[in-house]
C-alpha positions as CSV (number, residue, x, y, z in Angstrom):
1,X,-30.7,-77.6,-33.6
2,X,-29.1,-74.3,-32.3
3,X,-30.4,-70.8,-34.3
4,X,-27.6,-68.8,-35.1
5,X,-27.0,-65.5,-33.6
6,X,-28.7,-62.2,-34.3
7,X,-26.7,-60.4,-36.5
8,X,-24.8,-57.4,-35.0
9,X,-26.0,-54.1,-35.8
10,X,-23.4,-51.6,-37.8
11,X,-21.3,-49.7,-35.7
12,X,-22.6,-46.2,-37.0
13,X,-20.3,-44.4,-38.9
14,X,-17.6,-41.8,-37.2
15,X,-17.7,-38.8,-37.2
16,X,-15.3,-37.0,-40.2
17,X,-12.9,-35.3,-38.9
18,X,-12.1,-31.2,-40.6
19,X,-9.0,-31.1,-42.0
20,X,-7.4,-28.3,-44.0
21,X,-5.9,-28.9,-47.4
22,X,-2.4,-29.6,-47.5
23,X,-0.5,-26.6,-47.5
24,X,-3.2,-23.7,-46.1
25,X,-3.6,-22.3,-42.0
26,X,-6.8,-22.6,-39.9
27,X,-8.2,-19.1,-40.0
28,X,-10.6,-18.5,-37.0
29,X,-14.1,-16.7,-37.9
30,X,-13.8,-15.0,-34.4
31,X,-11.7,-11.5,-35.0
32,X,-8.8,-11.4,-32.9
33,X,-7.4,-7.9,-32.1
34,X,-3.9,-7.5,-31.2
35,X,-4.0,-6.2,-27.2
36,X,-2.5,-3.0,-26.1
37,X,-2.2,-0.6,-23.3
38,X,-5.6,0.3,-23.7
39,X,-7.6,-2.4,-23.2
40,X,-5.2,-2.4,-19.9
41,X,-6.6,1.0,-19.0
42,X,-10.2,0.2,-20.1
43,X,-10.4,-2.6,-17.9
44,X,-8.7,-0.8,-14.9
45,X,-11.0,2.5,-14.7
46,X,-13.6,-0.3,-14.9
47,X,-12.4,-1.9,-11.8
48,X,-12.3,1.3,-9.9
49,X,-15.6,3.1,-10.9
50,X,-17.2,-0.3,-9.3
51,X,-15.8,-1.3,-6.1
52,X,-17.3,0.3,-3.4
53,X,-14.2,1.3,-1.8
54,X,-13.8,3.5,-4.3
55,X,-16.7,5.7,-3.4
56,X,-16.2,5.2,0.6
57,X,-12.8,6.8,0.5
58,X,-13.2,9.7,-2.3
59,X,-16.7,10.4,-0.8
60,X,-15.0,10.9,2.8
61,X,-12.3,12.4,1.1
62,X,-14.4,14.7,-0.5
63,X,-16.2,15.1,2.8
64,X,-13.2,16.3,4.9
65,X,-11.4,18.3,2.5
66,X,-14.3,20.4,1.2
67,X,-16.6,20.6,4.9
68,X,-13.7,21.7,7.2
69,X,-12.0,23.5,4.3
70,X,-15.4,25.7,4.6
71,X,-16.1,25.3,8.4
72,X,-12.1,26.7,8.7
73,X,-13.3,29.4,6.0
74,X,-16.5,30.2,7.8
75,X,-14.7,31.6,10.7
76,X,-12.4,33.6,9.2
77,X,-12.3,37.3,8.6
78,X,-11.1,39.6,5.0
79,X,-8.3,40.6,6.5
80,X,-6.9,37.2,7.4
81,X,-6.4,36.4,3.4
82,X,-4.5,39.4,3.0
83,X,-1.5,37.6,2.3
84,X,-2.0,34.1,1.8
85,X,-4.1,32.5,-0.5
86,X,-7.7,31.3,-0.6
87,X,-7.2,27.6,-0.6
88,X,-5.9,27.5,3.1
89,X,-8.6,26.2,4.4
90,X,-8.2,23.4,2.3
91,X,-5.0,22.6,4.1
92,X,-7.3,21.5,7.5
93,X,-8.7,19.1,5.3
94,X,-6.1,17.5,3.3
95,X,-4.1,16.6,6.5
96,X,-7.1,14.1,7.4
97,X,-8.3,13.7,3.5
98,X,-4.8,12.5,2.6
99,X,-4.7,9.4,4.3
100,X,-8.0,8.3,2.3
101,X,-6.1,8.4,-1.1
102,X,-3.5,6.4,0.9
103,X,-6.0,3.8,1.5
104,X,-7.6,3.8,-1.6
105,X,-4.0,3.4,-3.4
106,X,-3.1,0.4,-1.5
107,X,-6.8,-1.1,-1.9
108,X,-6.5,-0.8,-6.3
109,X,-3.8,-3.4,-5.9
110,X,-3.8,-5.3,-2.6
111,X,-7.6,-6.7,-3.1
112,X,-6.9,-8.4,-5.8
113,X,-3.9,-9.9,-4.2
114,X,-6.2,-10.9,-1.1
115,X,-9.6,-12.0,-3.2
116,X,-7.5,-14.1,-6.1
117,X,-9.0,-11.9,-8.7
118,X,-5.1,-10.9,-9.7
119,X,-4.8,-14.5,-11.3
120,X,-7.2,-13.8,-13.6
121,X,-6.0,-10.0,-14.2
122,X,-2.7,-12.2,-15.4
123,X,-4.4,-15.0,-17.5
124,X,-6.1,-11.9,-19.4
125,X,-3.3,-10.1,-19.6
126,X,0.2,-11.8,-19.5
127,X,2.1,-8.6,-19.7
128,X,2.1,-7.4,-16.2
129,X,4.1,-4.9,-16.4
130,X,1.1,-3.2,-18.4
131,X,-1.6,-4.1,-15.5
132,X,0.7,-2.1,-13.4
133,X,1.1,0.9,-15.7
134,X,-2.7,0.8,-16.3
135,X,-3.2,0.7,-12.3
136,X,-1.1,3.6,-11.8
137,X,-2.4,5.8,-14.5
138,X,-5.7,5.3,-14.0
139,X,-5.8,6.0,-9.7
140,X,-3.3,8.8,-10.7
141,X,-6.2,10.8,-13.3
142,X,-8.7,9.9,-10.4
143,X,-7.2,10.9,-7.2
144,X,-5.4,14.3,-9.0
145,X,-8.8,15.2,-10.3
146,X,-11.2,14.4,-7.4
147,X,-8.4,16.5,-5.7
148,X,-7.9,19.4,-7.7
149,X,-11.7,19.5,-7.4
150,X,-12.0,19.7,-4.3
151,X,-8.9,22.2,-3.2
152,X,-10.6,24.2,-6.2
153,X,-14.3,24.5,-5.0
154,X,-12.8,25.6,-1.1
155,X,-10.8,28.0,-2.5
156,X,-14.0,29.5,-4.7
157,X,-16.3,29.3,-1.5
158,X,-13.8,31.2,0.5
159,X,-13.6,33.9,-2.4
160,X,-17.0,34.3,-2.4
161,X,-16.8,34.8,1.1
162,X,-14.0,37.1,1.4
163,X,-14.2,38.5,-2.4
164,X,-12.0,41.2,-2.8
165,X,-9.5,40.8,0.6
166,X,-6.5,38.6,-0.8
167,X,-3.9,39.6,-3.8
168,X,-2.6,36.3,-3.8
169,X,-3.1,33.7,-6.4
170,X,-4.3,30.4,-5.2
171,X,-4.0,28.9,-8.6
172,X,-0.6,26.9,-7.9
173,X,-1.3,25.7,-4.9
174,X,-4.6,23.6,-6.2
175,X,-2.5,22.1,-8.9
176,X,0.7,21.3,-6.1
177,X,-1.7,20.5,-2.8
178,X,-3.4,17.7,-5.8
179,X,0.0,16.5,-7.0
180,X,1.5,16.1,-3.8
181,X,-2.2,14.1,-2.0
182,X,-2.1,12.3,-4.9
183,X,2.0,11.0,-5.4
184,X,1.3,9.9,-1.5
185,X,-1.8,7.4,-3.3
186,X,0.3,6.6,-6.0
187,X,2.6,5.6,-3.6
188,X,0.4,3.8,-1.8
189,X,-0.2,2.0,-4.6
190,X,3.4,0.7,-5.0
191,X,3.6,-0.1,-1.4
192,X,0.8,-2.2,-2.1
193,X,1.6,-4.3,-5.2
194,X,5.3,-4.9,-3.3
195,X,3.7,-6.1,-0.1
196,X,0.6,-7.6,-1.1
197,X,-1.3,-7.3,1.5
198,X,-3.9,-4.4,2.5
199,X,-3.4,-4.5,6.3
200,X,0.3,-4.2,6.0
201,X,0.7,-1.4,3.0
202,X,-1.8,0.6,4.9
203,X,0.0,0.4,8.0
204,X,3.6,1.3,6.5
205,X,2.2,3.7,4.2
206,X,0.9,6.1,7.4
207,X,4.2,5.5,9.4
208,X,5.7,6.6,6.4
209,X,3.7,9.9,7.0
210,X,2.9,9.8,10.7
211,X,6.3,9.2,11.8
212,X,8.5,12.1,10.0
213,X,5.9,14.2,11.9
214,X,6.3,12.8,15.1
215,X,9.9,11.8,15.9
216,X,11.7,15.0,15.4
217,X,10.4,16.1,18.6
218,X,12.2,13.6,20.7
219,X,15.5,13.6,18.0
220,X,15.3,18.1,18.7
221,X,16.1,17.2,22.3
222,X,19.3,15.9,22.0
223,X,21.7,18.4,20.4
224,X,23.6,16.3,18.0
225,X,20.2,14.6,16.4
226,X,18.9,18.2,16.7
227,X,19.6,19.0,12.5
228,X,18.1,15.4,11.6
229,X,15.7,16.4,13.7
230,X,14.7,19.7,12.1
231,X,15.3,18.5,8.5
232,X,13.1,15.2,8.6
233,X,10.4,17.6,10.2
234,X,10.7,20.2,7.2
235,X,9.8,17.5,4.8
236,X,7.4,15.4,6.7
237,X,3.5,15.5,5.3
238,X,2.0,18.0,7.0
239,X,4.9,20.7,6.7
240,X,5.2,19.9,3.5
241,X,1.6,20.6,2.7
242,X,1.6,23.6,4.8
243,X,4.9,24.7,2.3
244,X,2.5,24.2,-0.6
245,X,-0.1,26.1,0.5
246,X,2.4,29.2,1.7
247,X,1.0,28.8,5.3
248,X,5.2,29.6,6.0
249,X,5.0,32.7,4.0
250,X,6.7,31.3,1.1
251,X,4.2,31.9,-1.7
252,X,3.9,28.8,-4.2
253,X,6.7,26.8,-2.1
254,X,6.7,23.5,-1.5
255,X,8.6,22.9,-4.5
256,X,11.6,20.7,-2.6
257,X,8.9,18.4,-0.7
258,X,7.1,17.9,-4.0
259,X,10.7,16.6,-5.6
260,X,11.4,14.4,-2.5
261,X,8.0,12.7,-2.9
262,X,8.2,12.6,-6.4
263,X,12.0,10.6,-6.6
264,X,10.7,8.1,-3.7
265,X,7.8,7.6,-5.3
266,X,9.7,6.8,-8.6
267,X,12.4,4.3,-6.4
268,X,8.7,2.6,-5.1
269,X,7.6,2.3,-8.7
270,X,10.9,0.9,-10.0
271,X,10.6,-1.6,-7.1
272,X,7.3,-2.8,-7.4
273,X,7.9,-3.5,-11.6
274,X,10.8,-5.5,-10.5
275,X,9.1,-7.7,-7.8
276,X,5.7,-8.1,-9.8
277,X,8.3,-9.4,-12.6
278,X,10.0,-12.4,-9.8
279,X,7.9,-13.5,-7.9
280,X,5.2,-15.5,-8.5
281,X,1.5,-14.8,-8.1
């Protein structure tokens, strides 16, 4: 005669299930705070206070502008500040310094594109247009402040060595060499969000400088590209600087260069809004 079977053991109970009463939301205990621009901005000056790059190209910024600006300074006499102002030596500097804003502009952008980090910049915040604004604002306040600093401090060391020998105030051109350096990173910048790609935003950004400064001189030798010529040489980079800094005689001038980089700039900005919008990441 067969024993019957164990008997099974009881399934254990499930698991209740939370439901809310009919007619009442699910409230979570976490707070949840509505996002703006400044979180945006928060988590931009974050970014850029911690790269590396950062330092590299403001500290050799930093280095050129202010050590030739007082090597240039250190061999000059009273009488040669006469009539222009004190921050000239900064000029030297800029003309080399500029191209590190220009590769620190295309880097705030372009490494995220080439890491993968920009997906997540997204997923945290969806509004891109916002990344973008907080991008620009933030490497804007940087690069304008680093340079003001630094055409600022040239132009006090060269006072201090040549105190009393110019009438000229050197005020405006800090505040117009700084815009100008930094529109060219802001640029950059643009460049760099359209194209996506370090290499290739560095590389267009210093043709756009390099080559206003170099071609006129073979478009001067033929006589019908000779006003072309003249013109795209009166606004490329370093004659635009050297307008700023009233190294042409023209106190405070500069102010036509500074409106040409300023619209192109804009049209860059308006482009690079548009594209992050389309295309895909």
């Amino acid at each position: 005669m067969s024993t019957p079977p164990p008997p099974m053991p009881q399934q254990a109970a499930a698991a209740p299930t939370w439901q809310a009463a009919p007619g009442t939301s699910y409230s979570s205990p976490i707070p949840v705070t509505r996002t703006h621009l400044g979180h945006a901005l928060t988590s931009e000056w974050t970014k850029i206070k911690s790269v590396r790059s950062t330092l590299w190209t403001l500290g050799i910024f930093l280095l050129l502008v202010v050590g030739i600006g007082f090597l240039v300074a250190a061999q000059t006499q009273d009488a040669d500040f006469s009539d222009v102002p004190y921050t000239i030596p900064a000029f030297f500097g800029l003309i080399l310094g500029q191209i590190c804003l220009i590769t620190l502009g295309v880097l705030v952008v372009s490494s995220e594109y080439g890491t993968g980090m920009i997906r997540t910049t997204f997923t945290a915040s969806p509004q891109r247009h916002r990344v973008l604004t907080a991008k620009l604002i933030i490497f804007f306040a940087v690069a304008f402040t680093v340079s003001v600093f630094s055409i600022g401090l040239v132009g006090l060391m060269t006072s201090a060595m040549h105190s009393g020998s110019s009438n000229v105030s050197w005020g405006g051109t800090v505040v117009k060499g700084a815009l100008y350096v930094s529109l060219l990173g802001v640029l950059s910048l643009a460049v760099g969000s359209m194209l996506r790609h370090s290499a290739g935003a560095i590389t267009t950004m210093l043709g756009v400088v390099l080559v206003p400064a170099i071609l006129p001189a073979f478009l001067m030798l033929s006589q019908s590209m000779r006003t072309i010529g003249e013109k795209m040489q009166e606004y490329a980079a370093p004659n635009a600087l050297a307008r700023v800094f009233a190294l042409d005689n023209e106190n405070g001038g500069g102010g036509a260069q500074l409106g040409l980089l300023a619209g192109v700039t804009a049209a860059a900005i308006a482009g690079a809004y548009v594209l992050l919008e389309r295309r895909d990441v």
